[in-house]
RONUSE-818476 format. One line per 10 residues: their letters; for each residue y, x, z of N, C-alpha, C. Coordinates in steps of 0.05 Angstrom, whole numbers, always signed. Example, Ala and Ser with C-alpha at 12.3 -4.5 7.8 and 13.67 -1.06 7.14 Angstrom:
! RONUSE-818476
as) -114 +264 +156 -90 +246 +156 -66 +264 +156; -45 +257 +142 -21 +273 +143 +1 +258 +157
! end
This chain:
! RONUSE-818476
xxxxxxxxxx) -932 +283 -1502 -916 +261 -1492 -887 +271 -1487; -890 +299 -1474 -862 +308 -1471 -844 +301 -1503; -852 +322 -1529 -838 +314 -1548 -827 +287 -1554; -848 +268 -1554 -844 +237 -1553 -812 +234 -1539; -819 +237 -1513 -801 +230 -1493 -769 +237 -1498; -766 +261 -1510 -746 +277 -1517 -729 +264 -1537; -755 +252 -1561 -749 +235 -1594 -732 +215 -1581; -742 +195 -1570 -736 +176 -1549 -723 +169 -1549; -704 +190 -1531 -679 +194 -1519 -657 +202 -1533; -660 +203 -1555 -640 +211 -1571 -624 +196 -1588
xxxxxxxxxx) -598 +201 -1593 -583 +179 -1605 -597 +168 -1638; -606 +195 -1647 -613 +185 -1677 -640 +174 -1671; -660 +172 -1647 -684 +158 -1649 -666 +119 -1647; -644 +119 -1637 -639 +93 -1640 -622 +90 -1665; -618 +100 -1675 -597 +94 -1699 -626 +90 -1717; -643 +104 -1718 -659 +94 -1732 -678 +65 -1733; -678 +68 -1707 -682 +38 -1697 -668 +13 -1711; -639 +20 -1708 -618 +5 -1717 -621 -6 -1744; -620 +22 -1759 -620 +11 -1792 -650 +9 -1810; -675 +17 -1790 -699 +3 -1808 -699 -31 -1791
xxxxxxxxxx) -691 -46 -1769 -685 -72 -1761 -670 -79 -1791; -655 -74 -1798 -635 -85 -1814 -646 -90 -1841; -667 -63 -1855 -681 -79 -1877 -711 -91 -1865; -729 -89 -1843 -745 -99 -1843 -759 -124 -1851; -742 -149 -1849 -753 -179 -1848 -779 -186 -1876; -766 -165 -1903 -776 -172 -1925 -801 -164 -1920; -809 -131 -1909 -832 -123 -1905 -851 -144 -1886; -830 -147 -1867 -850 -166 -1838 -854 -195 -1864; -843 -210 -1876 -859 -228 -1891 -890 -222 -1909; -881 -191 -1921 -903 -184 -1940 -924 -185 -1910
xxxxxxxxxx) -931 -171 -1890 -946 -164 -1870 -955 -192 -1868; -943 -211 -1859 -950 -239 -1856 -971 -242 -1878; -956 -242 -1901 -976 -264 -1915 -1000 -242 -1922; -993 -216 -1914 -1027 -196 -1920 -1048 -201 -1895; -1041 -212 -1868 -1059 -213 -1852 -1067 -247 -1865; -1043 -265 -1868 -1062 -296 -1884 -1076 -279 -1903; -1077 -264 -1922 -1092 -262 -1945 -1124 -251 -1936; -1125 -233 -1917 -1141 -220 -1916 -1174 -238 -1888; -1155 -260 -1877 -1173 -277 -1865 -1187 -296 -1882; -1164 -306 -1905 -1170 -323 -1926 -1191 -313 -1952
xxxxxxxxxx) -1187 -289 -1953 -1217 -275 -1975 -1238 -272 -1954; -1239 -279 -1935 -1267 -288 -1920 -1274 -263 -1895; -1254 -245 -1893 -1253 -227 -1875 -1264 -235 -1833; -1277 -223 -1824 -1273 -236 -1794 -1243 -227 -1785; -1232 -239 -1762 -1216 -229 -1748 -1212 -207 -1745; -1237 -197 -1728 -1245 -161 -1717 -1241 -141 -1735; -1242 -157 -1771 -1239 -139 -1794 -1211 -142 -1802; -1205 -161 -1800 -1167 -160 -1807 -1160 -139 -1791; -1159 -139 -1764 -1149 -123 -1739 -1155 -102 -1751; -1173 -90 -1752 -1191 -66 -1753 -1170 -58 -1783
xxxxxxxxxx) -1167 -65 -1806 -1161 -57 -1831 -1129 -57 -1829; -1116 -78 -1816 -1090 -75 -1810 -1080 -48 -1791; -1102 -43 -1775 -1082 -22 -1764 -1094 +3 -1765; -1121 +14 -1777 -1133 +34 -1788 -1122 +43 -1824; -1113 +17 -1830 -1103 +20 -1860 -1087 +22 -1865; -1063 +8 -1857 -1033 +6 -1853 -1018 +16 -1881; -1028 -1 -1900 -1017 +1 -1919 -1018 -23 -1935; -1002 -33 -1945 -998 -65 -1948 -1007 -66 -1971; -1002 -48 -1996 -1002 -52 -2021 -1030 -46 -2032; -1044 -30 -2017 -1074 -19 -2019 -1089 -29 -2003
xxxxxxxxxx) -1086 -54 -1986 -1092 -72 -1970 -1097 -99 -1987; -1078 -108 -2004 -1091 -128 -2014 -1092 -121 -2044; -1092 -96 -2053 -1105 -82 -2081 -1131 -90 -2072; -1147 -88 -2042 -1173 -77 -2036 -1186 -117 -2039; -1178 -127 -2021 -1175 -148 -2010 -1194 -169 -2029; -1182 -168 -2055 -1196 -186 -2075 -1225 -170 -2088; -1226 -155 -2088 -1247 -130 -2095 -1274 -140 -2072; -1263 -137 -2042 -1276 -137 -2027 -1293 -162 -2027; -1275 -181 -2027 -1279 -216 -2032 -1313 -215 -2056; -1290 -199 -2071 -1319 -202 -2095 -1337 -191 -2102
xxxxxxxxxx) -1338 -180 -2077 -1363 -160 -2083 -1369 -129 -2106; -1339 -131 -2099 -1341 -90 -2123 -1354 -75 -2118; -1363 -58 -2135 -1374 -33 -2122 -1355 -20 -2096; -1370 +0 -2079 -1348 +13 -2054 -1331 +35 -2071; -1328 +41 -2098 -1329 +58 -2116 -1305 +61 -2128; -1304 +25 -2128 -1283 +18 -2147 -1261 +2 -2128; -1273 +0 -2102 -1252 -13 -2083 -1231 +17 -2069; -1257 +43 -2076 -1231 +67 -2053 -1224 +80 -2074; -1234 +84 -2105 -1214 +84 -2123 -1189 +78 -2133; -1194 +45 -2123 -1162 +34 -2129 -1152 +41 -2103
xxxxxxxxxx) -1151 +36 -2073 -1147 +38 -2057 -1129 +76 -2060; -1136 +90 -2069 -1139 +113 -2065 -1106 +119 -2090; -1115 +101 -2118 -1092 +111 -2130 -1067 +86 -2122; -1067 +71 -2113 -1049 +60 -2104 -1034 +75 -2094; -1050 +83 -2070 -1025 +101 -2048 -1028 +130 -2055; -1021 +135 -2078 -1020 +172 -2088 -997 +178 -2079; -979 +151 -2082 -943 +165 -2072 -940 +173 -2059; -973 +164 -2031 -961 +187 -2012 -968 +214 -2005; -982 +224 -2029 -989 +244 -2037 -962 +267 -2039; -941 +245 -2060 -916 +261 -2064 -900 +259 -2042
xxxxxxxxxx) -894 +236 -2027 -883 +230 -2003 -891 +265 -1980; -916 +255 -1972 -923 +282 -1961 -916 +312 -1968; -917 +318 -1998 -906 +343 -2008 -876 +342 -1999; -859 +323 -2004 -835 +326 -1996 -828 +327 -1972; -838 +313 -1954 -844 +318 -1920 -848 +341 -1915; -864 +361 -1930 -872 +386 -1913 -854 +396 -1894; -835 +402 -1913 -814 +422 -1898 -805 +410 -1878; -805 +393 -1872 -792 +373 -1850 -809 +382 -1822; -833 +383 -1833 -861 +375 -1807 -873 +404 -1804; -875 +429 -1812 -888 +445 -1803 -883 +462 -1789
xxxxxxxxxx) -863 +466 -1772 -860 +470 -1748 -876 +452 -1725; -884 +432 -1728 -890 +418 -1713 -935 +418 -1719; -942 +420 -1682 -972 +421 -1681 -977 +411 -1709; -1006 +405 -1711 -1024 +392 -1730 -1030 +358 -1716; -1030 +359 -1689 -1034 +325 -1681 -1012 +315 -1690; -979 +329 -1690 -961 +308 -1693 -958 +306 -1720; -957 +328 -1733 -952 +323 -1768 -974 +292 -1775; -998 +292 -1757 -1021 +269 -1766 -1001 +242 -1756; -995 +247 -1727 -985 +219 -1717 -961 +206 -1743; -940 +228 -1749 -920 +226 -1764 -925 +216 -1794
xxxxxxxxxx) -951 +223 -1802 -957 +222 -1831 -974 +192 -1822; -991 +189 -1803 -999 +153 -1795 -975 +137 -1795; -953 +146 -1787 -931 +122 -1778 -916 +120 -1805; -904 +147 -1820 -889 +149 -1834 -891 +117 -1870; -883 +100 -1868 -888 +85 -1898 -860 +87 -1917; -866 +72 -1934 -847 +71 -1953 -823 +71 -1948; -810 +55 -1930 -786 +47 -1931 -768 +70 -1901; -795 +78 -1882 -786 +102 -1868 -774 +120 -1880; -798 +122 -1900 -787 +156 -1918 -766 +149 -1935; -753 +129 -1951 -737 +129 -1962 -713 +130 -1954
xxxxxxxxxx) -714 +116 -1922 -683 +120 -1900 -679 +156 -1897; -708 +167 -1885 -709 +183 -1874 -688 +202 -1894; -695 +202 -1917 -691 +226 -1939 -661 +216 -1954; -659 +194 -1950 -627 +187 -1954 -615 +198 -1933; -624 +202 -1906 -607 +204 -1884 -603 +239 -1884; -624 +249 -1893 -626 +285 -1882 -641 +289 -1913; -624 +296 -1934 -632 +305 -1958 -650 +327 -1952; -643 +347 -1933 -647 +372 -1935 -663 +375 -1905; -696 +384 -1900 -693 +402 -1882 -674 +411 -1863; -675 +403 -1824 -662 +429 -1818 -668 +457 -1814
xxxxxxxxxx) -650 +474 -1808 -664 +503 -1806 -655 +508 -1777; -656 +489 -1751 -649 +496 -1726 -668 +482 -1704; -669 +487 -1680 -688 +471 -1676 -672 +440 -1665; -643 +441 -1659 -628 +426 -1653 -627 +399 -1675; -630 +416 -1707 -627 +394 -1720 -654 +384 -1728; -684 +401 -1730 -704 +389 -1734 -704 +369 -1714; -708 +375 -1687 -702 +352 -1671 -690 +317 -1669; -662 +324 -1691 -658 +305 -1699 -656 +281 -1716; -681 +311 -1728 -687 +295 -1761 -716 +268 -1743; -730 +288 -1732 -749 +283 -1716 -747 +252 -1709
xxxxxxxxxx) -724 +254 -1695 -719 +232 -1681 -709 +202 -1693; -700 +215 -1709 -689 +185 -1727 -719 +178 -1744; -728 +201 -1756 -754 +195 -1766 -778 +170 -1746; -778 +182 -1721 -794 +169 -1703 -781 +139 -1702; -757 +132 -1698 -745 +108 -1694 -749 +88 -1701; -746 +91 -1736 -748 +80 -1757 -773 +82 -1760; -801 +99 -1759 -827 +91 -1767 -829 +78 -1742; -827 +80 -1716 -835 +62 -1705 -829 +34 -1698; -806 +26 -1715 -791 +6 -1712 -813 -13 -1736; -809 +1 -1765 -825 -5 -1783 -859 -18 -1772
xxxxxxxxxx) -874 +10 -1760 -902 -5 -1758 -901 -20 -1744; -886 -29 -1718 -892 -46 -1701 -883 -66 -1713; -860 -76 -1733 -850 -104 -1757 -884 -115 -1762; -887 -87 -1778 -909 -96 -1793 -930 -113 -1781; -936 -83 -1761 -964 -100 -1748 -963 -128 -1736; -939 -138 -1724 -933 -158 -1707 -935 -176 -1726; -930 -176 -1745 -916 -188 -1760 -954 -201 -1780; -965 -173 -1782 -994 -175 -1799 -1020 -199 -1773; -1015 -195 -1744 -1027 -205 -1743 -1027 -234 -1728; -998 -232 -1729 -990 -264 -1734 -1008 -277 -1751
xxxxxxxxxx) -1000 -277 -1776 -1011 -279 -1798 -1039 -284 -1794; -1057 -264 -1789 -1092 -269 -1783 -1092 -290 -1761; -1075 -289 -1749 -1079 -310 -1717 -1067 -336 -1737; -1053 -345 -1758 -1054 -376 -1762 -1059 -375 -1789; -1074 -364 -1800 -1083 -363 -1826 -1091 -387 -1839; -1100 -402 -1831 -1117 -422 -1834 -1090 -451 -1833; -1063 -439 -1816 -1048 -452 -1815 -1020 -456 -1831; -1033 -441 -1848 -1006 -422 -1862 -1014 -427 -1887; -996 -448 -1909 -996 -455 -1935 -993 -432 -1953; -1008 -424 -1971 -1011 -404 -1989 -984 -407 -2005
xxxxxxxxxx) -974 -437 -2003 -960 -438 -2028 -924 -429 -2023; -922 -425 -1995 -898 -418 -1980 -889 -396 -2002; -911 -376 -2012 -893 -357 -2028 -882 -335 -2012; -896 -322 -1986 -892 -305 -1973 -893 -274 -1991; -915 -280 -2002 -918 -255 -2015 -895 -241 -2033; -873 -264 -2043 -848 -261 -2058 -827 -246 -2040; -823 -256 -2019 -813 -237 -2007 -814 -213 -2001; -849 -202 -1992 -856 -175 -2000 -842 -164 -2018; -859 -176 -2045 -851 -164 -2070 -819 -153 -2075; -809 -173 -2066 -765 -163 -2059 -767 -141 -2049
xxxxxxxxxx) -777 -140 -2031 -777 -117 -2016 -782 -93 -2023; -810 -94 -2036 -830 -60 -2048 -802 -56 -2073; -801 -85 -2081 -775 -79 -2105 -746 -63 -2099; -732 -66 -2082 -718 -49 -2066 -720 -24 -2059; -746 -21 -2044 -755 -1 -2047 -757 +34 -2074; -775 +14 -2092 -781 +23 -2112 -752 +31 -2130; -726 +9 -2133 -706 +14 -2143 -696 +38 -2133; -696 +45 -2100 -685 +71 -2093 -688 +85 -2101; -719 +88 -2104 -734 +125 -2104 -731 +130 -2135; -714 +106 -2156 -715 +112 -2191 -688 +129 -2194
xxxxxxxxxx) -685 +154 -2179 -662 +170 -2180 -663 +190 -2207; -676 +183 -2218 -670 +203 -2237 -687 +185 -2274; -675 +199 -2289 -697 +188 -2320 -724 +178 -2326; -733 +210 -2310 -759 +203 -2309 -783 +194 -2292; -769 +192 -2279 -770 +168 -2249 -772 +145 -2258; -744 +133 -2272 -748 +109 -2281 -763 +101 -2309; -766 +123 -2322 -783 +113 -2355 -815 +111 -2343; -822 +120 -2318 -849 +124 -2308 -856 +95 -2298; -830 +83 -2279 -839 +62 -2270 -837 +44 -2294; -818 +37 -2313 -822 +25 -2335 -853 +19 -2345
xxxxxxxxxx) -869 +49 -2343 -890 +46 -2368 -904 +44 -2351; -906 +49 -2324 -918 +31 -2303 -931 +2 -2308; -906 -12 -2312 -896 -33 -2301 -915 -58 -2335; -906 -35 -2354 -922 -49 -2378 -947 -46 -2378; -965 -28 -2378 -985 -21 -2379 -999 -35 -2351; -991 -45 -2331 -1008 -67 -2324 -996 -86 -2331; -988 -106 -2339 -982 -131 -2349 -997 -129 -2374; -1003 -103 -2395 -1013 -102 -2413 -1053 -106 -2416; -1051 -103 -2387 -1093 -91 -2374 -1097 -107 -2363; -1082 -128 -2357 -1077 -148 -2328 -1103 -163 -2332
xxxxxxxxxx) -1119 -161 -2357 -1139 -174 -2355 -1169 -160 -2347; -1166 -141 -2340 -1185 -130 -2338 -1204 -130 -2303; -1219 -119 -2305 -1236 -142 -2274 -1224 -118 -2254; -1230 -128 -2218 -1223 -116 -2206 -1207 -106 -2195; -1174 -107 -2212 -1156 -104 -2203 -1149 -80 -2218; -1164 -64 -2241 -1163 -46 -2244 -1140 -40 -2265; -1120 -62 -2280 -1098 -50 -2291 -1080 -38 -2269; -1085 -37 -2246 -1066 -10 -2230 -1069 +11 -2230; -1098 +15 -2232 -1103 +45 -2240 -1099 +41 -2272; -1094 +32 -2289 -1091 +34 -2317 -1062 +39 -2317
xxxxxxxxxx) -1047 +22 -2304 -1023 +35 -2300 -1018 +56 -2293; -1030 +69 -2261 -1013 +93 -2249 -1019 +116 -2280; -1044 +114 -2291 -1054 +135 -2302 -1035 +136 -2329; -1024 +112 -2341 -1007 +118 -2365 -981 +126 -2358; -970 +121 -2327 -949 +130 -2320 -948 +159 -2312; -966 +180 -2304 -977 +198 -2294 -973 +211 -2323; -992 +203 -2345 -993 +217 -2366 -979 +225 -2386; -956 +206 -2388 -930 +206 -2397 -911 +224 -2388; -909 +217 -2363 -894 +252 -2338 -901 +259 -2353; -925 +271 -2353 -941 +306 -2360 -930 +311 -2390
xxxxxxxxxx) -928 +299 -2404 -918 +300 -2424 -899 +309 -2432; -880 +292 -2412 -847 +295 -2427 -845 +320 -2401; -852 +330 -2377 -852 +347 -2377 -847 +373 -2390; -867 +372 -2394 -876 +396 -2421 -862 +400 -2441; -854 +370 -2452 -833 +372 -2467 -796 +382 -2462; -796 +388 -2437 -765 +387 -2424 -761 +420 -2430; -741 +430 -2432 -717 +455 -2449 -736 +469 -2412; -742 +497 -2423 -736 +507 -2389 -715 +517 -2370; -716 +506 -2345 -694 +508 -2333 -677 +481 -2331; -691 +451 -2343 -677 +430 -2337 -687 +417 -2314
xxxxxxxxx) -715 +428 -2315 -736 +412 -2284 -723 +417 -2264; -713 +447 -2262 -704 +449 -2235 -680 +447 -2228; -662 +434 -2259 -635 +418 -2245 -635 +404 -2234; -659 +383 -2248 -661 +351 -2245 -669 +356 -2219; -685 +375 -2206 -697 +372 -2179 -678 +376 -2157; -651 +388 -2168 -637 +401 -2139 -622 +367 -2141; -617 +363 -2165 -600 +337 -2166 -610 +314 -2143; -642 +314 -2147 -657 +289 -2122 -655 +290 -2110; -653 +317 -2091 -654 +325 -2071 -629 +320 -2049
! end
């Protein structure tokens, strides 16, 4: 609690405050219409609650959602569930250096709070690791600001949503707003070629599977986008990976 207290108190825990307020609204709509969605595929209350804030992930929330509704295997619901959120697989690799100075409970609290649009401020804001404890601290702190500014949007926002579900027209088109949003998102992190030729073939390759049951042209996607990297990888001169990498950074 002491650390907490410290984050807190600091100018960059409010500046972070400041500027995830400023993009939040799009996310707090997606959260809305994921707590209507998830009462509406036949969920109890106690299970919205329970999945909204044990899950806390919007996009692998209602990947799951229609699966669940229809009875999928558990197989094919934490499969998709699982490759949905791989990014934060890479998210986390790039975090390291940020968080290991710090216990093992807080790297967990930090990696629960930390989402999409945290880490994208975060890493616009502090490209780099500090190497002091004055400035981990302050990375710390803006970090905390901003995720906690973020989950509490969300959640407030998600169980609104379960609390008038029943009151709340599907056809409002909440979910569009999300979608603006992850889109924003997603436009950031396309800083480089093959960043963006990935999300491209992404982006075809489910529209191309879209018919397939379960929800599963997402994993048909992540996997042709994945496999393509590896490719052109392999294919790159050596010594251009690790331009392109100082360049992201």
């Amino acid at each position: 609690m002491q650390r907490w207290r410290s984050w807190w108190s600091h100018p960059e825990f409010q500046r972070g405050l400041r500027e995830m307020a400023a993009v939040s609204p799009g996310l707090a709509a997606w959260g809305l219409m994921t707590g209507v969605a998830m009462v509406k595929s036949g969920m109890s209350t106690v299970e919205a609650v329970a999945m909204s804030l044990l899950v806390f992930a919007g996009s692998s929330q209602l990947a799951a959602i229609p699966l669940i509704a229809a009875g999928a295997p558990v197989w094919v619901i934490l499969a998709t569930a699982f490759c949905v959120n791989l990014r934060f697989v890479v998210f986390s690799a790039h975090m390291r250096p940020y968080m290991m100075h710090l216990p093992l409970r807080w790297r967990l609290f930090n990696g629960y709070l930390t989402a999409d649009l945290s880490y994208v401020m975060f890493t616009k804001r502090f490209p780099h690791p500090a190497t002091d404890a004055m400035g981990q601290r302050e990375q710390l702190a803006y970090l905390g600001g901003g995720s906690l500014f973020n989950w509490s949007s969300w959640q407030a926002a998600s169980m609104l949503g379960i609390a008038l579900a029943h009151s709340v027209p599907t056809h409002w088109g909440l979910g569009f707003a999300g979608i603006l949003a992850l889109l924003g998102v997603g436009a950031s992190l396309a800083t480089s070629s093959l960043r963006r030729v990935s999300a491209g073939v992404a982006g075809m390759a489910a529209v191309a599977a879209f018919a397939l049951p379960f929800k599963l042209n997402i994993v048909v996607a992540i996997a042709a986008a994945v496999s393509l990297c590896l490719v052109l990888e392999q294919l790159r001169p050596p010594g251009a990976g690790a331009k392109s990498t100082r360049g992201n950074t």
